[in-house]
N, C-alpha and C positions, 0 to 999 in steps of 0.2 A: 135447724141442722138435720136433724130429721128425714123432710123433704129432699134434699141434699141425696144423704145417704140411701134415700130410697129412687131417687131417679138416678143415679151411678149405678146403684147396685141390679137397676132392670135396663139396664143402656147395656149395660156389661153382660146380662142372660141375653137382651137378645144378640149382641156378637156371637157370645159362644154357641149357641143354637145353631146362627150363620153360619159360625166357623163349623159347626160337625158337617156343612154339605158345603163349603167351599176349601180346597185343599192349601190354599196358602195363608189362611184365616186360622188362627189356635183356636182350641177349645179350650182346652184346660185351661189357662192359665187365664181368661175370661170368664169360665165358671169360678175358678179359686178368688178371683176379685169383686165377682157378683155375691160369694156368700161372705166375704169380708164386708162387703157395704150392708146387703141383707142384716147381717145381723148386728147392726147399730142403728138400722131403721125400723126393723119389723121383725121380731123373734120368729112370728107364725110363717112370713115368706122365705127366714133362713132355713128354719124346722122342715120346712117342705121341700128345698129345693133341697139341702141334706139327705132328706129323707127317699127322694127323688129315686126308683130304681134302673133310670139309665144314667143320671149326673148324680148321680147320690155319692157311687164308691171313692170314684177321684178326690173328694170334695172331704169325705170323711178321712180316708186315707191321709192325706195331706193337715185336717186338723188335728188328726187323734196322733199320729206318727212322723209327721212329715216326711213322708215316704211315695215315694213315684213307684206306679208298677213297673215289672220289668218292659211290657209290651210298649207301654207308655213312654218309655226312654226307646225302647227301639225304635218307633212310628217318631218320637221327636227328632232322631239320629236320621233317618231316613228323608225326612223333608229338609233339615237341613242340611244336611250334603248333597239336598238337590238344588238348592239356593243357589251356590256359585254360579253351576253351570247355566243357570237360566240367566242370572244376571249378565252372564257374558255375552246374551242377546240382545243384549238394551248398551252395549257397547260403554260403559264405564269409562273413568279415568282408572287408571292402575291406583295412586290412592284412594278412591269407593272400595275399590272392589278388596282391597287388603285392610280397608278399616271393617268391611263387613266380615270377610276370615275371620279378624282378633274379633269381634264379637261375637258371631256366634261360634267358635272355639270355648269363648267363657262360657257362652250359652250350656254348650252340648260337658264341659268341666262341671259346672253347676247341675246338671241335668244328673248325671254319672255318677255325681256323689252323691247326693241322696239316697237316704234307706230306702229299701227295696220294700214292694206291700209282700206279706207272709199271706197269705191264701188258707184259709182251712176248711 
């Protein structure tokens, strides 16, 4: 099982890696699933990639607080209200493109609630 969690948990770092230089690819949320598997496979690869000082803060944030920073929720809000419009280039049925509203709606709901990181 092990194995398992250790090959999700580096399938998942390198998405996030990808996603920091592809704009419709996440990070975060790739990072937060890579140190969820990390650390049921490898303490030392969770320890690190935690410890990480450009994926480290989201990562700890989110375990210590479960808290999104503010820019974090801005930059999410921002790609996805750019979502629609793109999709309306690829010519959808009217139900796609209303089932993808009500989701990323929950999305950006879910995103919004979350505590804020305090900064010190």
């Amino acid at each position: 099982m092990r194995l398992f969690w250790l090959i999700s948990g580096t399938l998942s770092l390198a998405l996030g890696i990808v996603g920091a230089f592809l704009p419709l690819l996440p990070t975060t949320p790739f990072l937060l699933l890579a140190a969820f598997c990390l650390s049921r496979s490898s303490p030392t690869f969770h320890q690190w990639l935690v410890n990480h000082p450009t994926f480290g803060p989201p990562i700890r944030d989110w375990e210590d607080n479960r808290a999104i920073s503010r820019q974090g929720k801005v930059a999410a809000t921002v790609a996805i209200a750019a979502t629609p419009p793109l999709t309306l280039l690829f010519g959808p049925p009217w139900w796609a493109l209303a089932a993808q509203a009500a989701i990323l709606a929950g999305v950006l709901a879910f995103i919004w609630t979350r505590n804020e990181t305090v900064r010190r």
